[in-house]
N, C-alpha and C positions, 0 to 999 in steps of 0.2 A: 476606110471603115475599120472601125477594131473588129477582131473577133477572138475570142476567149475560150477554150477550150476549157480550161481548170479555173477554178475559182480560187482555190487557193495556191499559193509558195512556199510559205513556212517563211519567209525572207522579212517581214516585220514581226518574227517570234523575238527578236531582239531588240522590241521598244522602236523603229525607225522604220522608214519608209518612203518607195524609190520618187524621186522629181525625174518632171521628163527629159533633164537634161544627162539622166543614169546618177546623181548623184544620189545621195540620201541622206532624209534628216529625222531627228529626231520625232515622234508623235507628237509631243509638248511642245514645239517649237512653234514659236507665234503664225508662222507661216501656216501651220497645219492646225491651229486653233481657226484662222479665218476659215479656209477649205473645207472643215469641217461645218462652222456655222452657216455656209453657204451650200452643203449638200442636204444640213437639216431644212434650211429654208427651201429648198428645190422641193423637198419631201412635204412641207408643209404644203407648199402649191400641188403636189401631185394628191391630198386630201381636197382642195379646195375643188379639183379638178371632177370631182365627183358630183359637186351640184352646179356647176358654172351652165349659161346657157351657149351655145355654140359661138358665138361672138366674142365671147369672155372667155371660152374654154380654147378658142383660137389662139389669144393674147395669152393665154395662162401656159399655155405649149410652146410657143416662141419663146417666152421669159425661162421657162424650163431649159430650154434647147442653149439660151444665151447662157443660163448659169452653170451650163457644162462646159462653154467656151471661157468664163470666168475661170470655175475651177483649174483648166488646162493652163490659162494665163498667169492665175496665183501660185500653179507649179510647176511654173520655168521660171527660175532664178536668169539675173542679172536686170541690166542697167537700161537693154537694146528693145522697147519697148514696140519693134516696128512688126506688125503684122506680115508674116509669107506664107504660102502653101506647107510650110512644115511647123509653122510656130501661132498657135491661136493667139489674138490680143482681143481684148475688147477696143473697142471703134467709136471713134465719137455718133457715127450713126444711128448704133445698137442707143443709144442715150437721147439721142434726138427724136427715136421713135418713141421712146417712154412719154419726152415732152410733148408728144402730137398728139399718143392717146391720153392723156393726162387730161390738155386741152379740149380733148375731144369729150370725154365724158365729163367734164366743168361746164361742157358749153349751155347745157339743160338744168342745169344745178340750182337750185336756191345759193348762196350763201351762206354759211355757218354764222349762227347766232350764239352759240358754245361751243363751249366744247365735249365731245361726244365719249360715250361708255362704248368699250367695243361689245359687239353683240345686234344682234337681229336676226336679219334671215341666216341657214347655216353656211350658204357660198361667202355673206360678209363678217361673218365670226371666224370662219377662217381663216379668210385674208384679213382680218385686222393679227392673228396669229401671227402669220405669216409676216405682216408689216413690221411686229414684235421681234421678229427670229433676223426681220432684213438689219432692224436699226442697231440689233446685235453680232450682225455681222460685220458691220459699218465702225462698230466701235474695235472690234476685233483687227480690223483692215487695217486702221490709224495706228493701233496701237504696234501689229507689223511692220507698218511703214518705219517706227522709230527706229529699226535693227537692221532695214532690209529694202533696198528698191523696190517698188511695186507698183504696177502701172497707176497712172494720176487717172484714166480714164475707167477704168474699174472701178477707183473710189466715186468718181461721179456716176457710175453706172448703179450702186447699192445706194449712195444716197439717192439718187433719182428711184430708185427701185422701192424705195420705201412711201415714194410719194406718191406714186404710182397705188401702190396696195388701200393706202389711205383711200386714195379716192377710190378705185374699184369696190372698194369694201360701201362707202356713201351708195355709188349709184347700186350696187346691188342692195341695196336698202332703199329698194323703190324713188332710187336716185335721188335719197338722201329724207324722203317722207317717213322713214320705216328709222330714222338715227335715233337713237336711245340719248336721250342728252344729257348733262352730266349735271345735276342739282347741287352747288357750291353748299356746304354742311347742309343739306338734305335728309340725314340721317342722324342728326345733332338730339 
């Protein structure tokens, strides 16, 4: 368990900041543009987290808990992508659970006959935010990738993550009766 005495070091007054391997990089650096999109999206969930009903606030505190294990994995540098007691990785598991509740809240669904406006109730205005903040992390991740190894299983962990939000946001919209639908020039 961490425990923090001081909040601050004074140690990234010089623009950089430590990876857990003790190294450090730059703020600007692709690496920490993703980590960063992915603590804002953590924060998005932890708004959402204030109307979710216990089922979904369940799910929405594991996905929190996963995106601290992401964060740790996005800052350990190198190539050795293998999970141990000293080194978090995301897991093809943590992605497979996305896929189960994915399916699981699809299983009751209509079908999408458009394409939907985000907005409705405030737990899926949220997470449609949040879905927002995930597919912008996901472009962040890739575009890291071009400079930098980084785990393949993360990437599918934010794009699954985003598909995940989508539909949480549907079934929390009276499992998809409450979607706002999108009226192709409608306002013409």
């Amino acid at each position: 368990m961490v425990k923090l005495t001081k909040i601050y070091t004074r140690t990234g007054d010089d623009g950089t900041t430590g990876l857990v391997d003790g190294s450090r990089a730059s703020k600007d650096n692709p690496r920490m543009t993703v980590i960063g999109d992915v603590d804002e999206l953590n924060s998005c969930l932890g708004v959402a987290a204030l109307y979710a009903t216990a089922d979904t606030l369940h799910a929405i505190r594991t996905i929190q808990n996963d995106l601290f294990d992401l964060g740790a994995d996005l800052a350990t540098p190198g190539d050795d992508f293998t999970p141990s007691e000293m080194v978090l990785r995301i897991i093809p598991s943590q992605v497979r659970r996305l896929e189960d509740e994915i399916d699981a809240m699809n299983a009751d669904m209509a079908a999408l006959t458009s394409f939907i406006l985000p907005g409705g109730s405030a737990l899926a205005a949220t997470l449609h935010v949040a879905r927002a903040v995930a597919r912008r992390a996901e472009r962040s991740l890739v575009f890291a990738r071009r400079d930098m190894p980084i785990n393949p299983e993360a990437q599918r962990y934010v794009n699954r993550l985003s598909d995940w939000l989508f539909v949480a946001a549907r079934h929390a919209n009276e499992k998809g009766a409450g979607d706002i639908l999108w009226v192709p020039g409608g306002s013409r």
